[in-house]
C-alpha positions as CSV (number, residue, x, y, z in Angstrom):
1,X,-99.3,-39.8,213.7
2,X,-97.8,-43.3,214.8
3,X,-97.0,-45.9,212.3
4,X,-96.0,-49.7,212.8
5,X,-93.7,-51.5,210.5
6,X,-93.0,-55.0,210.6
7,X,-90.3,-55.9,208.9
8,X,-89.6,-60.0,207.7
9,X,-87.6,-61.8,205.6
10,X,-90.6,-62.6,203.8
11,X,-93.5,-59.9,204.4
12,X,-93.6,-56.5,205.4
13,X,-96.6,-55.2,207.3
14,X,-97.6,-51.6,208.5
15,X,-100.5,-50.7,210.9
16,X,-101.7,-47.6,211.6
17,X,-104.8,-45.9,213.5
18,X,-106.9,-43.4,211.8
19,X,-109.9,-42.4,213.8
20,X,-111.3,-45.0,215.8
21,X,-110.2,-47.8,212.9
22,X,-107.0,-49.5,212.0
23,X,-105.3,-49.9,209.0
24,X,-102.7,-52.8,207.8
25,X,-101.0,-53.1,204.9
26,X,-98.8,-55.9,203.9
27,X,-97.1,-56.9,200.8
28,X,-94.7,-60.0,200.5
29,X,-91.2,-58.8,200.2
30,X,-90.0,-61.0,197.1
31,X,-89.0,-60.5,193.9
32,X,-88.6,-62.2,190.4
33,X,-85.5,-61.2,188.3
34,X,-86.6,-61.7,183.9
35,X,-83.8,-60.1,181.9
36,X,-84.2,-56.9,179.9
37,X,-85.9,-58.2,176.6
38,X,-88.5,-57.6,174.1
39,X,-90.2,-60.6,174.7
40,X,-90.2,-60.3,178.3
41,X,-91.6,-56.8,178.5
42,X,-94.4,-57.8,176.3
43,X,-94.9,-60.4,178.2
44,X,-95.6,-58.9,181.4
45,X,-97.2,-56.1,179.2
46,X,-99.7,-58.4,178.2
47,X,-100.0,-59.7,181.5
48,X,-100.6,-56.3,183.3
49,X,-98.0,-57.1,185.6
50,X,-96.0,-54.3,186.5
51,X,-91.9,-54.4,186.9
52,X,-88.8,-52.1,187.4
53,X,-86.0,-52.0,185.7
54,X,-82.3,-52.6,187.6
55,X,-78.9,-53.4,186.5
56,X,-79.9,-54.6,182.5
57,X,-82.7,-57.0,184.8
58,X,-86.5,-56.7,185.0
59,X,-87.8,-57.0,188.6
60,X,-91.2,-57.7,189.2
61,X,-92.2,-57.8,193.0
62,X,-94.6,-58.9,196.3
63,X,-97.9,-60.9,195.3
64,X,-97.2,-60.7,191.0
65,X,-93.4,-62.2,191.7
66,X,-95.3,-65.0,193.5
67,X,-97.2,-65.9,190.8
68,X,-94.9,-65.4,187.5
69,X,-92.1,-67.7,190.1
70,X,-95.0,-70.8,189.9
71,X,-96.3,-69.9,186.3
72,X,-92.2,-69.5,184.7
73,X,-90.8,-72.0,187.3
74,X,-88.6,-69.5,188.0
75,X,-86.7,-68.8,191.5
76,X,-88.8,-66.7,193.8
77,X,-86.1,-64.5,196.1
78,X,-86.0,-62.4,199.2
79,X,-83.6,-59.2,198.8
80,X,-82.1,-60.6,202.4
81,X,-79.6,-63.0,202.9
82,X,-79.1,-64.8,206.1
83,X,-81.2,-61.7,207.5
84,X,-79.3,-58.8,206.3
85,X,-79.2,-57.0,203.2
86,X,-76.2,-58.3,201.2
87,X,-73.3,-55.5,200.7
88,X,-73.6,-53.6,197.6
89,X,-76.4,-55.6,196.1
90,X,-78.6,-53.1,194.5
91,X,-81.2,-54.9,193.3
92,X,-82.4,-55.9,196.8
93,X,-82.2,-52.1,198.5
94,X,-84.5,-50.9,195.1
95,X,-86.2,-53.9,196.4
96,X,-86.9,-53.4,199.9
97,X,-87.2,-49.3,199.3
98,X,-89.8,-50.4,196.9
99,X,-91.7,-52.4,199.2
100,X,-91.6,-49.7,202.6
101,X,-93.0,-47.0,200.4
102,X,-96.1,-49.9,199.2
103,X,-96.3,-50.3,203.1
104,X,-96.6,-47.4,204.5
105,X,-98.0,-43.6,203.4
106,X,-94.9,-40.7,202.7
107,X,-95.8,-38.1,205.4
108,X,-94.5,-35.0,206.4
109,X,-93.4,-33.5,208.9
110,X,-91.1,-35.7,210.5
111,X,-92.1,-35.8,213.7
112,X,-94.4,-39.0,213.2
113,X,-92.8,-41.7,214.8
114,X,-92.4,-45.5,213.5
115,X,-91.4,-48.4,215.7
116,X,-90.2,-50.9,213.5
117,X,-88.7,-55.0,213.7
118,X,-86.1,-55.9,211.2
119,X,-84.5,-58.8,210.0
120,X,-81.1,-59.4,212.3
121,X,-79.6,-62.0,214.6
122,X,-79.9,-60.2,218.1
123,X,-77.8,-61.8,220.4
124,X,-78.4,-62.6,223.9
125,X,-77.8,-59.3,226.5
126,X,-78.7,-57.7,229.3
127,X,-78.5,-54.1,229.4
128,X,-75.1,-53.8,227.0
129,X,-73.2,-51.2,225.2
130,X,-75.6,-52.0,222.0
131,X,-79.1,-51.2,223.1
132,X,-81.4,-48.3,221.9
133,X,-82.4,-46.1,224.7
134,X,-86.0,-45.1,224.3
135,X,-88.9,-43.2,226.8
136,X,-91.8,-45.8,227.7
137,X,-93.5,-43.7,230.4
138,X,-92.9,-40.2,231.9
139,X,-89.5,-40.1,232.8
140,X,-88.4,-43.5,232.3
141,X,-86.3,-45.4,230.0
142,X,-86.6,-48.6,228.0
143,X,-84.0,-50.8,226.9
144,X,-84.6,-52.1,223.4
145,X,-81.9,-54.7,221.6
146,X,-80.8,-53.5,218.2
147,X,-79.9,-55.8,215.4
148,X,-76.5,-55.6,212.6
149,X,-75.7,-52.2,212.8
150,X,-75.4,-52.1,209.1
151,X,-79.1,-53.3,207.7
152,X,-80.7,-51.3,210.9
153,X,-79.3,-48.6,209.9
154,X,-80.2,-49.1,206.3
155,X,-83.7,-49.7,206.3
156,X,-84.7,-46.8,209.2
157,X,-82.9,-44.6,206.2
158,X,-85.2,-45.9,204.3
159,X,-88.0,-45.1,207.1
160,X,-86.7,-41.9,207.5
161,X,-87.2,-40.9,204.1
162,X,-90.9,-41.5,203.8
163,X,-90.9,-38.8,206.8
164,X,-90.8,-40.5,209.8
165,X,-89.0,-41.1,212.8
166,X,-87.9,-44.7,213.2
167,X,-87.3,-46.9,216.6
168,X,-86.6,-50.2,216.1
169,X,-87.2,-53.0,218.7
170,X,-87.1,-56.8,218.4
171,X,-90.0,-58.6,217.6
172,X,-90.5,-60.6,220.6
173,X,-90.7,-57.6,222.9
174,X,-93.6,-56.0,220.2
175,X,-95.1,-59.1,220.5
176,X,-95.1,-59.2,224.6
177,X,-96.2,-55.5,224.4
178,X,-99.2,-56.5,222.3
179,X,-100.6,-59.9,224.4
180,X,-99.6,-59.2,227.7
181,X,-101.5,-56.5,228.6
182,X,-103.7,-58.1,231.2
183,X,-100.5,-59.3,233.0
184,X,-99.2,-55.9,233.5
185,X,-96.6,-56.1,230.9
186,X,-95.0,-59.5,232.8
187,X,-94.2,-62.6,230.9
188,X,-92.2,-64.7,228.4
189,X,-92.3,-63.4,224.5
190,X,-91.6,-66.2,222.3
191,X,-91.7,-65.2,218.5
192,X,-91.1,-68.0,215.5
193,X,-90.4,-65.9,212.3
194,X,-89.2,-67.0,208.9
195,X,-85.7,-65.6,208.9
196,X,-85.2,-66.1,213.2
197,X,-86.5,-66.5,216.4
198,X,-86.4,-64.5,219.4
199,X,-87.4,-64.5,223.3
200,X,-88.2,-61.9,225.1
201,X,-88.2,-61.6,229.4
202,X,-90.5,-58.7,229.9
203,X,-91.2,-57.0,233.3
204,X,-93.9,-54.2,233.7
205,X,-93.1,-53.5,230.5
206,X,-89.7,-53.8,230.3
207,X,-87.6,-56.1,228.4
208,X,-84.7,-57.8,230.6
209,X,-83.7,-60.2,228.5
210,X,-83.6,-61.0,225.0
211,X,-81.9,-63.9,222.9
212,X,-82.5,-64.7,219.6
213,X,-81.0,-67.4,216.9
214,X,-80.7,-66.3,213.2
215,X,-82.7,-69.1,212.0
216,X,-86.5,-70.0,211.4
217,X,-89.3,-71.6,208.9
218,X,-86.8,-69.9,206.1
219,X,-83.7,-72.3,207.4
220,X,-86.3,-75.3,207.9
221,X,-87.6,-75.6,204.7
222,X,-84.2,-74.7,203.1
223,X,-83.3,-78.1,204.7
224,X,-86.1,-80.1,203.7
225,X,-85.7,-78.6,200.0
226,X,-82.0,-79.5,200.3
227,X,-83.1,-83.3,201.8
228,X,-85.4,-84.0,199.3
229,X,-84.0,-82.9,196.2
230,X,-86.2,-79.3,195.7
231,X,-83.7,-76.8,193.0
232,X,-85.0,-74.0,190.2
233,X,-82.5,-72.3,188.3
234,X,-83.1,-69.1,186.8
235,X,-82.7,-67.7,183.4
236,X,-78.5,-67.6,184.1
237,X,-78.5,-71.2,184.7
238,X,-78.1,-70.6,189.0
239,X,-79.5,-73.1,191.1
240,X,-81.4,-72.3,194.0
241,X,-83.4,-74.3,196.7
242,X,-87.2,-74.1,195.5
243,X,-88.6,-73.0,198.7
244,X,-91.6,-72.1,197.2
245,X,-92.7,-75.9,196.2
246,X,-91.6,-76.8,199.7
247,X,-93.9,-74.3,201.3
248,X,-96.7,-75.7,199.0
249,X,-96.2,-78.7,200.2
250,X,-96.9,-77.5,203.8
251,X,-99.4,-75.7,203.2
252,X,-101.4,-78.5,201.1
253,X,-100.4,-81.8,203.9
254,X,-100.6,-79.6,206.5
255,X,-98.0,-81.5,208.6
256,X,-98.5,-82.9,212.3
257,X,-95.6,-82.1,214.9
258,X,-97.6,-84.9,217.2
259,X,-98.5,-87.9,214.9
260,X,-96.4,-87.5,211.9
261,X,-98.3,-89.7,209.1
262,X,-94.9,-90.5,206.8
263,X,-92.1,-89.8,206.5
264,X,-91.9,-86.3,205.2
265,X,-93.9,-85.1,208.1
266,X,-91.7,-86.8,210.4
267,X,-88.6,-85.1,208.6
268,X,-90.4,-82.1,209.2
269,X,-91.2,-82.8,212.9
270,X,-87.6,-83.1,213.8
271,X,-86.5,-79.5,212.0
272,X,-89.1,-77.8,214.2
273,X,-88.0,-79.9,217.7
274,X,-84.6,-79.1,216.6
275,X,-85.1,-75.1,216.7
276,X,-87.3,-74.9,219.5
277,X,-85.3,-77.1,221.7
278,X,-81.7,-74.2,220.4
279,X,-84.5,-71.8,221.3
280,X,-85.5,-72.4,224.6
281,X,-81.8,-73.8,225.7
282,X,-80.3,-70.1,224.9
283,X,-83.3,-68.7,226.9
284,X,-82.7,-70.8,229.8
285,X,-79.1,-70.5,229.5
286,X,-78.9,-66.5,229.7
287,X,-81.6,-66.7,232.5
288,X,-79.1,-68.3,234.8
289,X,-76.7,-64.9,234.3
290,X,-79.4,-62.5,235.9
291,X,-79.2,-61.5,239.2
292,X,-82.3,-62.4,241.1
293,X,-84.0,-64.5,238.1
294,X,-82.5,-67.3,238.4
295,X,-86.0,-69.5,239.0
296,X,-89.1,-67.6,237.3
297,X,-92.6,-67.8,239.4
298,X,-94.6,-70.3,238.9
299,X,-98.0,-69.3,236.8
300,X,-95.9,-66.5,234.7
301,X,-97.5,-66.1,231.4
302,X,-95.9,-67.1,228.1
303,X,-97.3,-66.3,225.0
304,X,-95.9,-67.3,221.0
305,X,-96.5,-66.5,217.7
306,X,-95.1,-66.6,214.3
307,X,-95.2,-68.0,211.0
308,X,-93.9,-71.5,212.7
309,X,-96.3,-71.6,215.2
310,X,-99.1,-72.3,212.9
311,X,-98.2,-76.3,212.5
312,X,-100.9,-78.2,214.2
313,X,-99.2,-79.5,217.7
314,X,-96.9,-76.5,218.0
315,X,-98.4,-75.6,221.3
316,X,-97.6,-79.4,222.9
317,X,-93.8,-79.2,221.8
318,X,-93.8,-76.1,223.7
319,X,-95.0,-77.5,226.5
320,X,-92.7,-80.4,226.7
321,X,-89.5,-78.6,225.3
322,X,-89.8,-76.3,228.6
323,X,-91.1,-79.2,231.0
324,X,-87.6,-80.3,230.1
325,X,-85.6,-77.4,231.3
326,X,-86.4,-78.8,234.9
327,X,-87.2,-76.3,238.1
328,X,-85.6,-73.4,236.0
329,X,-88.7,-72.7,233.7
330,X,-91.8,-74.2,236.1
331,X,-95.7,-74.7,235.3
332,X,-95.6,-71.4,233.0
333,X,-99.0,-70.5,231.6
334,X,-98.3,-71.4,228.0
335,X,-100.6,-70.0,225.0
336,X,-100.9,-69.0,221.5
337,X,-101.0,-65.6,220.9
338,X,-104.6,-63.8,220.3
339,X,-104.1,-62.6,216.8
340,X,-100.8,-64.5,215.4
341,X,-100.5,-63.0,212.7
342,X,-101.0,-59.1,213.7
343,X,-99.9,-59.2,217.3
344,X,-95.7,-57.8,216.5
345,X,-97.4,-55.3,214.6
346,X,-99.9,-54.4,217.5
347,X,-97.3,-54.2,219.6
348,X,-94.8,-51.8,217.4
349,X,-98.0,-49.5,217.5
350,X,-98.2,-49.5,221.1
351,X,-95.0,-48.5,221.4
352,X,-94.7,-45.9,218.3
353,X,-97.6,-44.0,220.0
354,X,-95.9,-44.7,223.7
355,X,-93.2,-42.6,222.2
356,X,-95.4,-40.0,220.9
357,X,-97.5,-39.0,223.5
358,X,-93.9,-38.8,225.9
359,X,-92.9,-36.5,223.6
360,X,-96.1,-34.2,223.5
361,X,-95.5,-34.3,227.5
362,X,-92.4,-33.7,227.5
363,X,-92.5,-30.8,225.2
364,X,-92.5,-26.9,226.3
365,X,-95.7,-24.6,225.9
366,X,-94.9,-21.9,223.4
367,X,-95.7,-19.4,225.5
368,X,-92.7,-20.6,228.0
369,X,-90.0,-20.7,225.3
370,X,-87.5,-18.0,226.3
């Protein structure tokens, strides 16, 4: 068996085939910290919410921390900080170990594979000492960036111990796996995510280049909290940016990137040109450094996705962001990507089960051992 895991900053998602159907599972990865009290444990008693317990603190988590965070006006957090898991923090590894065994099923024995994408600033490269080597195809290999050493290593552990073998890839490349099928593997990946954003150079399958920036929606409406005034403290009296009102107020205004109506929209227009523009200049910067890519072909696909992506005129920006990188990045085929919301996921299960059936080829017969 193959498993996907999609790892973010602010949900995790698994897929998984079983029979001819697939099945996701997704749970946000937040958490709401009440302290140890009478009152509060009859509280959420009464409220049939469950919670753990964690350093004298009660920690209720995903979809329940949502809701007691807008009920209690109380801080809603993410166990990473600037993408990684923060050193010795305990409460956020019970955290995101609680929310990979929600995501995916324990299952032994552990030769089922899982390709998962994890929070992590990848940084621009083109084959260096860094990489994951991994089989795509019979006898041939496939270069796959790795993020901080550190919270890779921690959450495949955490993989692991459900019973599984992990990989881990960036999410661009899943995401070029997934949608660019009908162009033989060839194209531009571009993936928006909460905590960062990534690109992705793919050739027949392979990845030859890869940047990413350690910022996304997260960073943007950190900014707009911090610009307009947006804090909730928690029951210690610490002040954090109420992220959670801001992303209310996106969802409910539903803000234009091409005709901003005031002046919050436009506030929010200029976050988004801002990292797309860091984006695409890193791209087209680390292009220059390959040998023989200097100018892509003309008509080469590019697809994007991510929780960004979704703001009505997202498509035009892109458009004009790369008309601006001059004869480097010319007339590309530009589009959303098919299912936006499941297509890193897709493509972390094309690649788990890539890795599966090389490894049921490239395995002996028993009746050859010896």
């Amino acid at each position: 068996m193959s498993i996907a895991l999609e790892l973010g900053t602010r949900e995790f998602r698994s897929l998984r085939r079983d029979g001819h159907r697939l099945i996701g599972r997704s749970c946000p990865c937040v958490y709401v910290v009440l302290p140890e009290g009478t009152s509060e444990r009859k509280l959420l008693e009464q409220a049939r919410i469950g919670y753990s317990v964690c350093n004298g603190s009660l920690l209720v988590m995903g979809q329940p921390a949502i809701e007691l965070a807008r009920s209690l006006k109380l801080p809603c957090l993410t166990p990473f900080e600037a993408n990684r898991l923060p050193p010795g923090d305990t409460i956020a590894r019970q955290v995101v170990a609680t929310m990979i065994e929600a995501a995916i099923p324990r299952r032994v024995p552990v030769q089922f594979r899982c390709a998962l994408a994890v929070p992590g600033s990848f940084r621009a490269r083109t084959g260096s000492s860094d990489e994951v080597r991994c089989l795509s195809g019979p006898n041939r290999e496939l270069l796959v960036a790795t993020p901080s050493v550190s919270t890779a290593a921690t959450l495949a552990q955490f993989v692991r111990l459900q019973g599984y073998i992990p990989s881990v890839l960036s999410a661009s490349y899943a995401l070029g796996l997934a949608e660019l099928g009908r162009n033989r593997m060839t194209g531009i990946a571009l993936h928006f995510g909460a905590g960062e954003c990534q690109a992705s150079l793919l050739q027949q399958g392979r990845e030859l280049l890869h940047v990413g920036i350690p910022r996304g929606e997260d960073s943007l409406l950190d900014e707009w909290a911090r610009l307009r005034g947006k804090f909730v403290w928690d029951y210690q009296g610490h002040c954090y940016l109420h992220q959670l009102a801001v992303r209310e107020w996106r969802d409910r205004t539903q803000p234009s990137l091409e005709r901003p109506t005031d002046d919050d929209s436009q506030a929010w227009k200029e976050f988004v040109v801002r990292l797309v523009m860091e984006l695409v200049s890193d791209f087209s910067a680390e292009m220059v450094r390959i040998p023989d890519l200097t100018r892509l072909k003309p008509g080469m696909p590019m697809v994007f996705a991510g929780e960004l992506t979704e703001s009505a005129g997202f498509g035009s920006l892109l458009h004009q962001t790369f008309a601006a990188q001059g004869e480097l990045l010319p007339q590309l085929a530009i589009r959303p990507a098919a299912d936006p919301h499941c297509s890193v996921s897709r493509g972390l299960l094309i690649f788990a089960e890539s890795m599966a059936d090389n490894a049921a080829e490239i395995a002996r017969p028993l009746s050859r051992v010896g």
